[in-house]
C-alpha positions in Angstrom: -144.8 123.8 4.1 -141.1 124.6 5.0 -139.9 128.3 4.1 -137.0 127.7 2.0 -134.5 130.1 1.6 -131.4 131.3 0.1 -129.2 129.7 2.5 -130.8 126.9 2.9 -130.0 126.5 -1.1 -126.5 127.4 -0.3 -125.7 125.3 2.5 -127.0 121.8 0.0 -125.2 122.9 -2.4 -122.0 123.3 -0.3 -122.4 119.6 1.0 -122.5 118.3 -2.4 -119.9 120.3 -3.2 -117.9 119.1 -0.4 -118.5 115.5 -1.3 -117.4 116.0 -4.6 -114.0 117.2 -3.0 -113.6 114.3 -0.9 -114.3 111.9 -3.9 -111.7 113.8 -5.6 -109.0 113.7 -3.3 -109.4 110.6 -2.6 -109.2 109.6 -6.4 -106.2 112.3 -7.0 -104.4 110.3 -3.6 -104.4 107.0 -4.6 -103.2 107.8 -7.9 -100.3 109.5 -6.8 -99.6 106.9 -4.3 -100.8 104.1 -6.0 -102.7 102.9 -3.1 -106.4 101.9 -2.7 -106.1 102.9 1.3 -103.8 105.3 2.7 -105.0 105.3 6.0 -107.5 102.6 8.4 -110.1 105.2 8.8 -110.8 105.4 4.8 -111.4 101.6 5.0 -111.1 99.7 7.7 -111.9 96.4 6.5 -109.4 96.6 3.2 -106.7 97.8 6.2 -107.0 95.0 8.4 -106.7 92.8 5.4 -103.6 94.6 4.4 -102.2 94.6 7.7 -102.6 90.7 8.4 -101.0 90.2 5.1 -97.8 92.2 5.9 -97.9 90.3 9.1 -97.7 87.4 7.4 -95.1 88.3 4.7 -93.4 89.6 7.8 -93.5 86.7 9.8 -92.6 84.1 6.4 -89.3 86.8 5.9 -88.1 86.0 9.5 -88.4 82.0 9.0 -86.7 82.4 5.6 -83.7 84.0 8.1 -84.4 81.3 10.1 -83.5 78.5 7.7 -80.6 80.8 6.6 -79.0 81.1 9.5 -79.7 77.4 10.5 -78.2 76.4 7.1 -75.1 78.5 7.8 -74.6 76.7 11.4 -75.5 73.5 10.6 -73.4 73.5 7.5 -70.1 75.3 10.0 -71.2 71.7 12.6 -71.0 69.6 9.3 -67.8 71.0 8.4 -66.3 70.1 12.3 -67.4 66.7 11.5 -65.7 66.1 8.4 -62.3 67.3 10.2 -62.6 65.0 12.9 -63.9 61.8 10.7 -60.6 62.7 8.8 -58.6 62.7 12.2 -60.1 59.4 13.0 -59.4 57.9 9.6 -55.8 59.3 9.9 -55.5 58.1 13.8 -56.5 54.5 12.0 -53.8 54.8 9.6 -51.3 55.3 12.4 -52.4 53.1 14.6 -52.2 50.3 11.7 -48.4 51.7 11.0 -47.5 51.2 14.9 -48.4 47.9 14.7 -45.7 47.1 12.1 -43.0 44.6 13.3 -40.4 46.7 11.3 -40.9 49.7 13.7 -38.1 50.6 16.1 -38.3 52.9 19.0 -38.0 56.7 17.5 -41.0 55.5 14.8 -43.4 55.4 18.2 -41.8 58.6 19.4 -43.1 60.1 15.9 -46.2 58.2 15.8 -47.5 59.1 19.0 -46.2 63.2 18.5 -48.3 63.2 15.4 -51.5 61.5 17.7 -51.0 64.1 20.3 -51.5 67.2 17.2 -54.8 65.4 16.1 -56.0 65.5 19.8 -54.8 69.2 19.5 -56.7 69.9 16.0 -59.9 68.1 17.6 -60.0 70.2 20.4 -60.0 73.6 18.3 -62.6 72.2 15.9 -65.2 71.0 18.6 -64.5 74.4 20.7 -65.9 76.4 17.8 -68.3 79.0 18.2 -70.7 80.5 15.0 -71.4 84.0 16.0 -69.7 84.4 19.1 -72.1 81.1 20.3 -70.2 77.7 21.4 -71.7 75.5 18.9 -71.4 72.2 20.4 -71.6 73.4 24.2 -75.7 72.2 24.1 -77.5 75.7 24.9 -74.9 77.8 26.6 -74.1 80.8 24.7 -70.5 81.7 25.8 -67.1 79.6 27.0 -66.4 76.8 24.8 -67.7 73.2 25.1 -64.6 71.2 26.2 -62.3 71.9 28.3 -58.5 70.7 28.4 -56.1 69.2 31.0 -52.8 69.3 30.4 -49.5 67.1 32.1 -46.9 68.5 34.5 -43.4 68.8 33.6 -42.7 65.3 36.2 -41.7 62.3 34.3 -43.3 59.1 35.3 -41.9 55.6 35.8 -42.1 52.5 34.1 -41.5 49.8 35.8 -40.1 46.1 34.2 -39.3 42.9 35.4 -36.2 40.7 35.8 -36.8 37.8 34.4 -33.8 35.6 36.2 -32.0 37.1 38.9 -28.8 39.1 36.6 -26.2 36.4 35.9 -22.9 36.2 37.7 -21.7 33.2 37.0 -18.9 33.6 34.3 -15.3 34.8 34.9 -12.1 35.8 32.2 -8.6 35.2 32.2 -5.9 35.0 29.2 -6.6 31.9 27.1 -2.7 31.0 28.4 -4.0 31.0 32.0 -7.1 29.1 31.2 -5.4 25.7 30.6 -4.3 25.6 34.0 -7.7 24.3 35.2 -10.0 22.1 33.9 -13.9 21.5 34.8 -14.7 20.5 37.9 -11.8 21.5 39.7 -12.3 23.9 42.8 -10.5 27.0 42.9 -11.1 30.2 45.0 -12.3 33.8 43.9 -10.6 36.6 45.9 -10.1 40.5 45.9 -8.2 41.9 48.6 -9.4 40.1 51.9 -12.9 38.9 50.3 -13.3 35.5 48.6 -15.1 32.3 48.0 -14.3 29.1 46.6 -16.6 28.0 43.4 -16.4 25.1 41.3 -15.5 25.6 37.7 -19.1 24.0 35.4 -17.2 25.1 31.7 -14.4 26.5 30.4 -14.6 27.4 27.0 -11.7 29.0 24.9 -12.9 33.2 22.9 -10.3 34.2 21.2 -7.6 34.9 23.3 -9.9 34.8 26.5 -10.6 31.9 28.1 -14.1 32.1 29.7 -15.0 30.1 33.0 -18.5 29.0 33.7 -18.8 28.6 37.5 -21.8 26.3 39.1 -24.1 29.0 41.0 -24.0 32.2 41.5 -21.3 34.2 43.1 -21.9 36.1 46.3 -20.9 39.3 45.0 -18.8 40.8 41.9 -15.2 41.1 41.6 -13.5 43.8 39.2 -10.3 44.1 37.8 -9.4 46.9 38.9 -9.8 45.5 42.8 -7.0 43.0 41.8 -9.3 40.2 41.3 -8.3 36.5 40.8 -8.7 33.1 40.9 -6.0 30.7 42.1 -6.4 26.4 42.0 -7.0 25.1 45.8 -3.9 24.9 47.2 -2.6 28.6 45.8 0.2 27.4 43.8 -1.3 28.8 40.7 -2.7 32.3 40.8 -4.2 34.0 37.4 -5.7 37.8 37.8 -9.2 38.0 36.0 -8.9 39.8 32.7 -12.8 41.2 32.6 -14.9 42.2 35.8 -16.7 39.2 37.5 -20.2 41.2 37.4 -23.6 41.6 36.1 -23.0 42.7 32.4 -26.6 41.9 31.8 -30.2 41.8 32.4 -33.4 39.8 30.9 -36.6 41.3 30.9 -39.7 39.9 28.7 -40.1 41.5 25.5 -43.2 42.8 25.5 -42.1 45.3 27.7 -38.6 46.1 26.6 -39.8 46.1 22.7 -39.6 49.9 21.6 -39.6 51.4 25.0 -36.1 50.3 26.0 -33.0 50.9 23.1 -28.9 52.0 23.4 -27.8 54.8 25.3 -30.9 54.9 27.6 -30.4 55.4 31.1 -32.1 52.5 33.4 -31.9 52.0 37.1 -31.6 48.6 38.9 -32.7 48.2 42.2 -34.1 46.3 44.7 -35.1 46.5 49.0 -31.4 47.6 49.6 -30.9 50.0 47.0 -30.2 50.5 43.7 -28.0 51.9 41.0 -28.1 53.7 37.5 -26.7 52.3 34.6 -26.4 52.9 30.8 -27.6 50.6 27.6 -25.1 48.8 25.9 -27.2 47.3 23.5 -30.6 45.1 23.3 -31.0 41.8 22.2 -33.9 40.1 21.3 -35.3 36.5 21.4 -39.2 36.7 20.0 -39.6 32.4 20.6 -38.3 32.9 24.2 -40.3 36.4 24.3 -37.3 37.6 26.2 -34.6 40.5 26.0 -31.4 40.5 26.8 -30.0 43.8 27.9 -26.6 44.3 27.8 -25.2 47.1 30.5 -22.5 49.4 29.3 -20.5 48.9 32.6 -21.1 46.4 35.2 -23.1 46.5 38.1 -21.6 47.3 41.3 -23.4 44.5 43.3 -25.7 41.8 43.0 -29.5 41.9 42.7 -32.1 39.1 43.9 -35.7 39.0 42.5 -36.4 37.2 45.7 -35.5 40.7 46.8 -37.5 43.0 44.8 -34.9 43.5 42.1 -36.4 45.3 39.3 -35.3 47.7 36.4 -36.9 51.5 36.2 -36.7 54.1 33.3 -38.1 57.8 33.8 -40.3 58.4 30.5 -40.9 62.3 29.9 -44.2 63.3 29.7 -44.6 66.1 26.9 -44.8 69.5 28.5 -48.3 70.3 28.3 -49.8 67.3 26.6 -53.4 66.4 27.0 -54.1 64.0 29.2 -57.6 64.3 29.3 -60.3 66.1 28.2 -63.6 67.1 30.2 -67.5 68.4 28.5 -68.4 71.7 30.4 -71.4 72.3 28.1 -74.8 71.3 29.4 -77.1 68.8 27.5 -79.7 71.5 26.5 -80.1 71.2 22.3 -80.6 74.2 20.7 -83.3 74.7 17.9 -84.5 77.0 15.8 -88.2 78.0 14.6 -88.5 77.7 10.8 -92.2 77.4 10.6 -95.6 78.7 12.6 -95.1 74.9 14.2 -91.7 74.0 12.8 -88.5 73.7 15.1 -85.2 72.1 13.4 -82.3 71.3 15.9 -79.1 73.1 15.1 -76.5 71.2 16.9 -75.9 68.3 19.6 -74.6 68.4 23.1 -70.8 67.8 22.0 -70.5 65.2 25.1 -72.6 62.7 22.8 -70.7 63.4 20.1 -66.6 63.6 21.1 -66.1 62.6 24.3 -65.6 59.5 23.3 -63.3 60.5 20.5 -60.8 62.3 22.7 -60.7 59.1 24.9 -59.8 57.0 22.3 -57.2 59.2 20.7 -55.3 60.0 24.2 -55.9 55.7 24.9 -54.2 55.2 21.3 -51.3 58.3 22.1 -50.9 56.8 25.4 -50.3 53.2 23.5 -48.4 53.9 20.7 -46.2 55.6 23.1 -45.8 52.8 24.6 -45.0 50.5 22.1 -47.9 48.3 23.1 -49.0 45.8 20.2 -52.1 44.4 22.1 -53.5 48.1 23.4 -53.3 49.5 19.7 -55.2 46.8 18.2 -57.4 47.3 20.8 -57.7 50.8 20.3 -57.7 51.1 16.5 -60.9 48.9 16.7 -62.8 51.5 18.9 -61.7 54.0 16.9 -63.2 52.7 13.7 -66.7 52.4 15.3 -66.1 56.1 16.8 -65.7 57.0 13.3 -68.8 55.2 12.5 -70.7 57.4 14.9 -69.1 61.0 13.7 -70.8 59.8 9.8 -73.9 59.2 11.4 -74.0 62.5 13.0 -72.6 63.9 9.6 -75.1 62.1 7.4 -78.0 64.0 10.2 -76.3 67.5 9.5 -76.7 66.8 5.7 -80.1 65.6 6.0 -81.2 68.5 7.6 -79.2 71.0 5.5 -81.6 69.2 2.6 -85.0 70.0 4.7 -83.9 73.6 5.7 -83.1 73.9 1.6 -86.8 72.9 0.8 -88.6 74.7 3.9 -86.5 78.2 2.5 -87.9 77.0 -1.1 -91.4 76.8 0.1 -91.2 80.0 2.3 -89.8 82.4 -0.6 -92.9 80.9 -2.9 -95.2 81.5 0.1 -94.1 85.3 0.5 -93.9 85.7 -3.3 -97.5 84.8 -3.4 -98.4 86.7 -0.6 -97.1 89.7 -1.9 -98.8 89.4 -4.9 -101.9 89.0 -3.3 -101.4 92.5 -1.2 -100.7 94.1 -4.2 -104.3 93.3 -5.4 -105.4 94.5 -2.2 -103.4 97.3 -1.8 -102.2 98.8 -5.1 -105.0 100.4 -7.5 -105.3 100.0 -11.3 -103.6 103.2 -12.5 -106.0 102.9 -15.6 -108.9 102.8 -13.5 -107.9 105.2 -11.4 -106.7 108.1 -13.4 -110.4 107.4 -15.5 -111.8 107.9 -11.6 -110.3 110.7 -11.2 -111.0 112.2 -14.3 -114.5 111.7 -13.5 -114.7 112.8 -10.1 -112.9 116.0 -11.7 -115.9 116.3 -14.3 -118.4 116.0 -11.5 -116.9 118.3 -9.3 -117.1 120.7 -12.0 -120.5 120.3 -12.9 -121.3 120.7 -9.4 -119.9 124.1 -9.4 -121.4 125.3 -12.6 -124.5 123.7 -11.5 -124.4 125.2 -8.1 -123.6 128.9 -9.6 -126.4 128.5 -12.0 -129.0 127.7 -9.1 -127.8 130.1 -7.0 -128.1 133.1 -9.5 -131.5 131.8 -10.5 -132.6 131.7 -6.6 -131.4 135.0 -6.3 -133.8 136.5 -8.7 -136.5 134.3 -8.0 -136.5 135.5 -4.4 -136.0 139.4 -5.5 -139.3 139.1 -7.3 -141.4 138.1 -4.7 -139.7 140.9 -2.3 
C-alpha cells in the first residue's frame, strides 16, 4: 500500500489548482480579445482553419484590386478609342468636303492642315501610358508604342504635262496696220538680223488690235522691245508688232492643274536645253475638254517642244515637321491580368493591330487632299470608314469586358463578405458564453482553493495524531 503523505496531498492539489488557472486564463483571454484562439499551440486545428480562411479573404481582396485596376485601364484604352473613332468620323467629314466641286485651292490648304492635327491628336492618344506603363505597346512597360517620322524642310516637286507644245502662232499690230494684209499673203517676221517668212492663216480685228493667226509655229519669239515686225514680201510695207510674239500660255490637263496650280504661283518651264521660271497670270478651265489653260504673266523667253521634254514644275513645301509616317515599336505580347484562381482578362491589344492602319490612312487622305486629288480621296474616305468600323469593334470588346470585370468584382466582394463572416464564427467567441465561462472557471478556481486549504488543514492533523 503506497505511504501517502503530506506532500504528496500538496503537490495534487497544486495540479488541480494549476489547471484551474489555465482554464481561467484562457477564459479571461478570449474575452478580452474576443478570440477563441490567440495562438496555434492552444488549437491547432481551429488555427489552421483560421489561417486558410484569411488566405483566402487575402487572396479574393487582391483579385478584387485586380478587376479594379483592370476596370481603370481598360476603361483609360476605351476612352483612346472613342477619340480616335471621333478623328476618323471627322477625317470622313473632310474628306467628303474636299470632294466638293465648289472648293478652290486655299480650302485644300485648310483641309489638309486640319488632317495633319488629327494625325497629331492620334499619335498622343495611342502613345498613352496608365501608370507610367505604355498601354497599347503589347507588354513592354516603358517608351511609348508608336513612334513618329517627321519631313525635312526640302520642298518636293510636282511634275505636269504640256498638253500641246505652248502656242506661238499669233502676232499684234494696230487694227490701222492690220488692213494692209489679208489671209494668205506671205510676209516676213524679223528682229534685228533674225527672221522668217510665215503665211498669214487669220486675221481677225480686237478692239483696236488687229490679231494675226500665222500657219505653224514660229521658230522662236519676237518681243517688242527687240524692235519686232512684220513687213509684206517685197518690204514696201513695214508695221512693228504691238504685243510680244511669244508663248503667253500653257495647257496642262486638269486633273492635275485643278487646286494645285492658281494666280501668283511661281512655275518653271523647261525642257532638255533648259528652262525658265515664270509667274501665273491666271487659270482657265475647260472641264469637257478636261484641260487648263494657263495664262503666263510675262512671256516666255524661248520656245519649248514636248518632243523635247518640255514640261512645267512647281516646288510644293512640305510642312516643317509633318508626319510622314508612322512606325509600331511595341512588341506583340498582350498583357493580362489575373482576376480569379484560373481567370486571366486581357487589358489591352498590341496597338499595331489596332492603329497602324489608321495612321496610314489619315497621312494617305492628308497627302490627297493636299493634293487636290478627287479620285485618291474617294478612295481613301472609303478605307477610312471600314478603319472606323474596326476601332468600334475593338471599342464594343473594351465595353464588354468592362461588363465582366463589373460582375467578377460583384461576385468577389460577396465571396469575401461571406468568408469573413464565416471566420468570425471560427474565430470570434460568444461574449455571452464566454463571460458565463469565465465566471465559472472563476467559481471553480475558487472552490479549488477553499477545497484545497480545507484538505490540507485536515491532513495536517490527521498526520499529527498518528505521530
Amino acid at each position: 500500500m503506497p505511504k501517502v503523505t503530506l506532500q504528496t496531498i500538496g503537490n495534487n492539489l497544486k495540479k488541480r489548482i494549476e489547471t484551474r488557472l489555465g482554464a481561467l486564463e484562457r477564459a479571461q483571454m478570449q474575452l478580452s480579445t474576443g478570440l477563441k484562439v490567440d495562438k496555434p499551440s492552444a488549437d491547432p486545428g481551429r488555427a489552421n482553419r483560421i489561417l486558410d480562411l484569411k488566405a483566402n479573404i487575402d487572396q479574393s481582396e487582391q483579385f478584387v484590386s485586380n478587376t479594379e485596376h483592370s476596370e481603370a485601364l481598360i476603361d483609360v484604352a476605351n476612352g483612346a478609342y472613342q477619340g480616335v473613332s471621333d478623328v476618323l468620323f471627322r477625317a470622313q467629314d473632310l474628306a467628303h468636303m474636299a470632294q466638293s466641286e465648289t472648293n478652290n485651292s486655299s480650302d485644300y490648304k485648310y483641309y489638309s492642315a486640319e488632317i495633319g492635327q488629327l494625325i497629331e491628336s492620334v499619335v498622343d492618344m495611342v502613345n498613352i501610358d496608365f501608370a507610367g506603363v505604355p498601354l497599347f505597346a503589347g507588354t513592354k512597360t516603358e517608351g511609348v508604342a508608336f513612334e513618329t517620322q517627321r519631313g525635312s524642310t526640302e520642298p518636293f516637286t510636282r511634275q505636269y504635262t504640256i498638253l500641246s507644245n505652248p502656242s506661238l502662232r499669233t502676232l499684234e499690230v494696230s487694227a490701222g496696220d492690220g488692213s494692209n494684209f489679208n489671209a494668205g499673203d506671205e510676209i516676213v517676221l524679223s528682229s534685228g538680223d533674225v527672221s522668217e517668212k510665215v503665211l498669214i492663216e487669220s486675221i481677225q480685228v480686237v478692239g483696236d488690235q488687229s490679231v494675226i493667226t500665222v500657219t505653224g509655229q514660229l521658230a522662236r519669239p519676237y518681243f517688242v522691245d527687240g524692235n519686232a515686225q512684220i513687213s509684206n514680201a517685197d518690204g514696201s510695207i513695214v508695221t512693228p508688232l504691238t504685243k510680244d510674239a511669244a508663248v503667253g500660255s500653257l495647257v496642262l490637263p486638269l486633273d492635275q492643274v485643278q487646286n494645285t496650280i492658281e494666280a501668283g504661283q511661281q512655275i518653271r518651264v523647261q525642257d532638255v536645253d533648259g528652262g525658265e521660271d515664270i509667274i501665273v497670270e491666271s487659270v482657265e478651265t475647260d472641264i469637257l475638254e478636261n484641260r487648263a489653260v494657263i495664262r503666263l504673266r510675262h512671256s516666255l523667253q524661248r520656245s519649248y517642244s514636248v518632243e523635247r521634254g518640255a514640261a512645267v514644275l512647281k516646288n510644293e513645301d512640305v510642312g516643317i515637321g509633318d508626319i510622314i509616317g508612322v512606325r509600331y515599336v511595341g512588341d506583340n505580347g498582350t498583357k493580362q491580368e489575373r482576376v480569379g484562381r484560373n481567370s486571366f482578362i486581357p487589358t489591352g491589344v498590341p496597338g499595331s493591330i489596332v492603329f497602324q492602319r489608321v495612321f496610314d490612312h489619315l497621312i494617305e487622305l492628308r497627302d490627297a487632299v493636299r493634293n487636290g486629288g478627287m479620285g485618291p480621296i474617294g478612295e481613301v474616305a472609303s478605307k477610312l470608314e471600314r478603319t472606323t468600323e474596326q476601332i468600334t469593334v475593338h471599342q464594343t470588346e473594351a465595353g464588354a469586358r468592362i461588363d465582366r470585370l463589373h460582375v467578377m468584382r460583384s461576385r468577389l466582394e460577396d465571396q469575401i463578405l461571406g468568408l469573413k463572416g464565416f471566420l468570425q464564427k471560427v474565430e470570434e467567441i460568444d461574449m455571452t458564453t464566454a463571460l458565463v465561462e469565465y465566471q465559472t472557471q472563476q467559481a471553480l478556481l475558487s472552490a479549488s482553493l477553499s477545497t484545497g486549504s480545507q484538505l490540507m488543514s485536515s491532513a495536517s492533523s490527521l498526520l499529527n495524531m498518528f505521530s
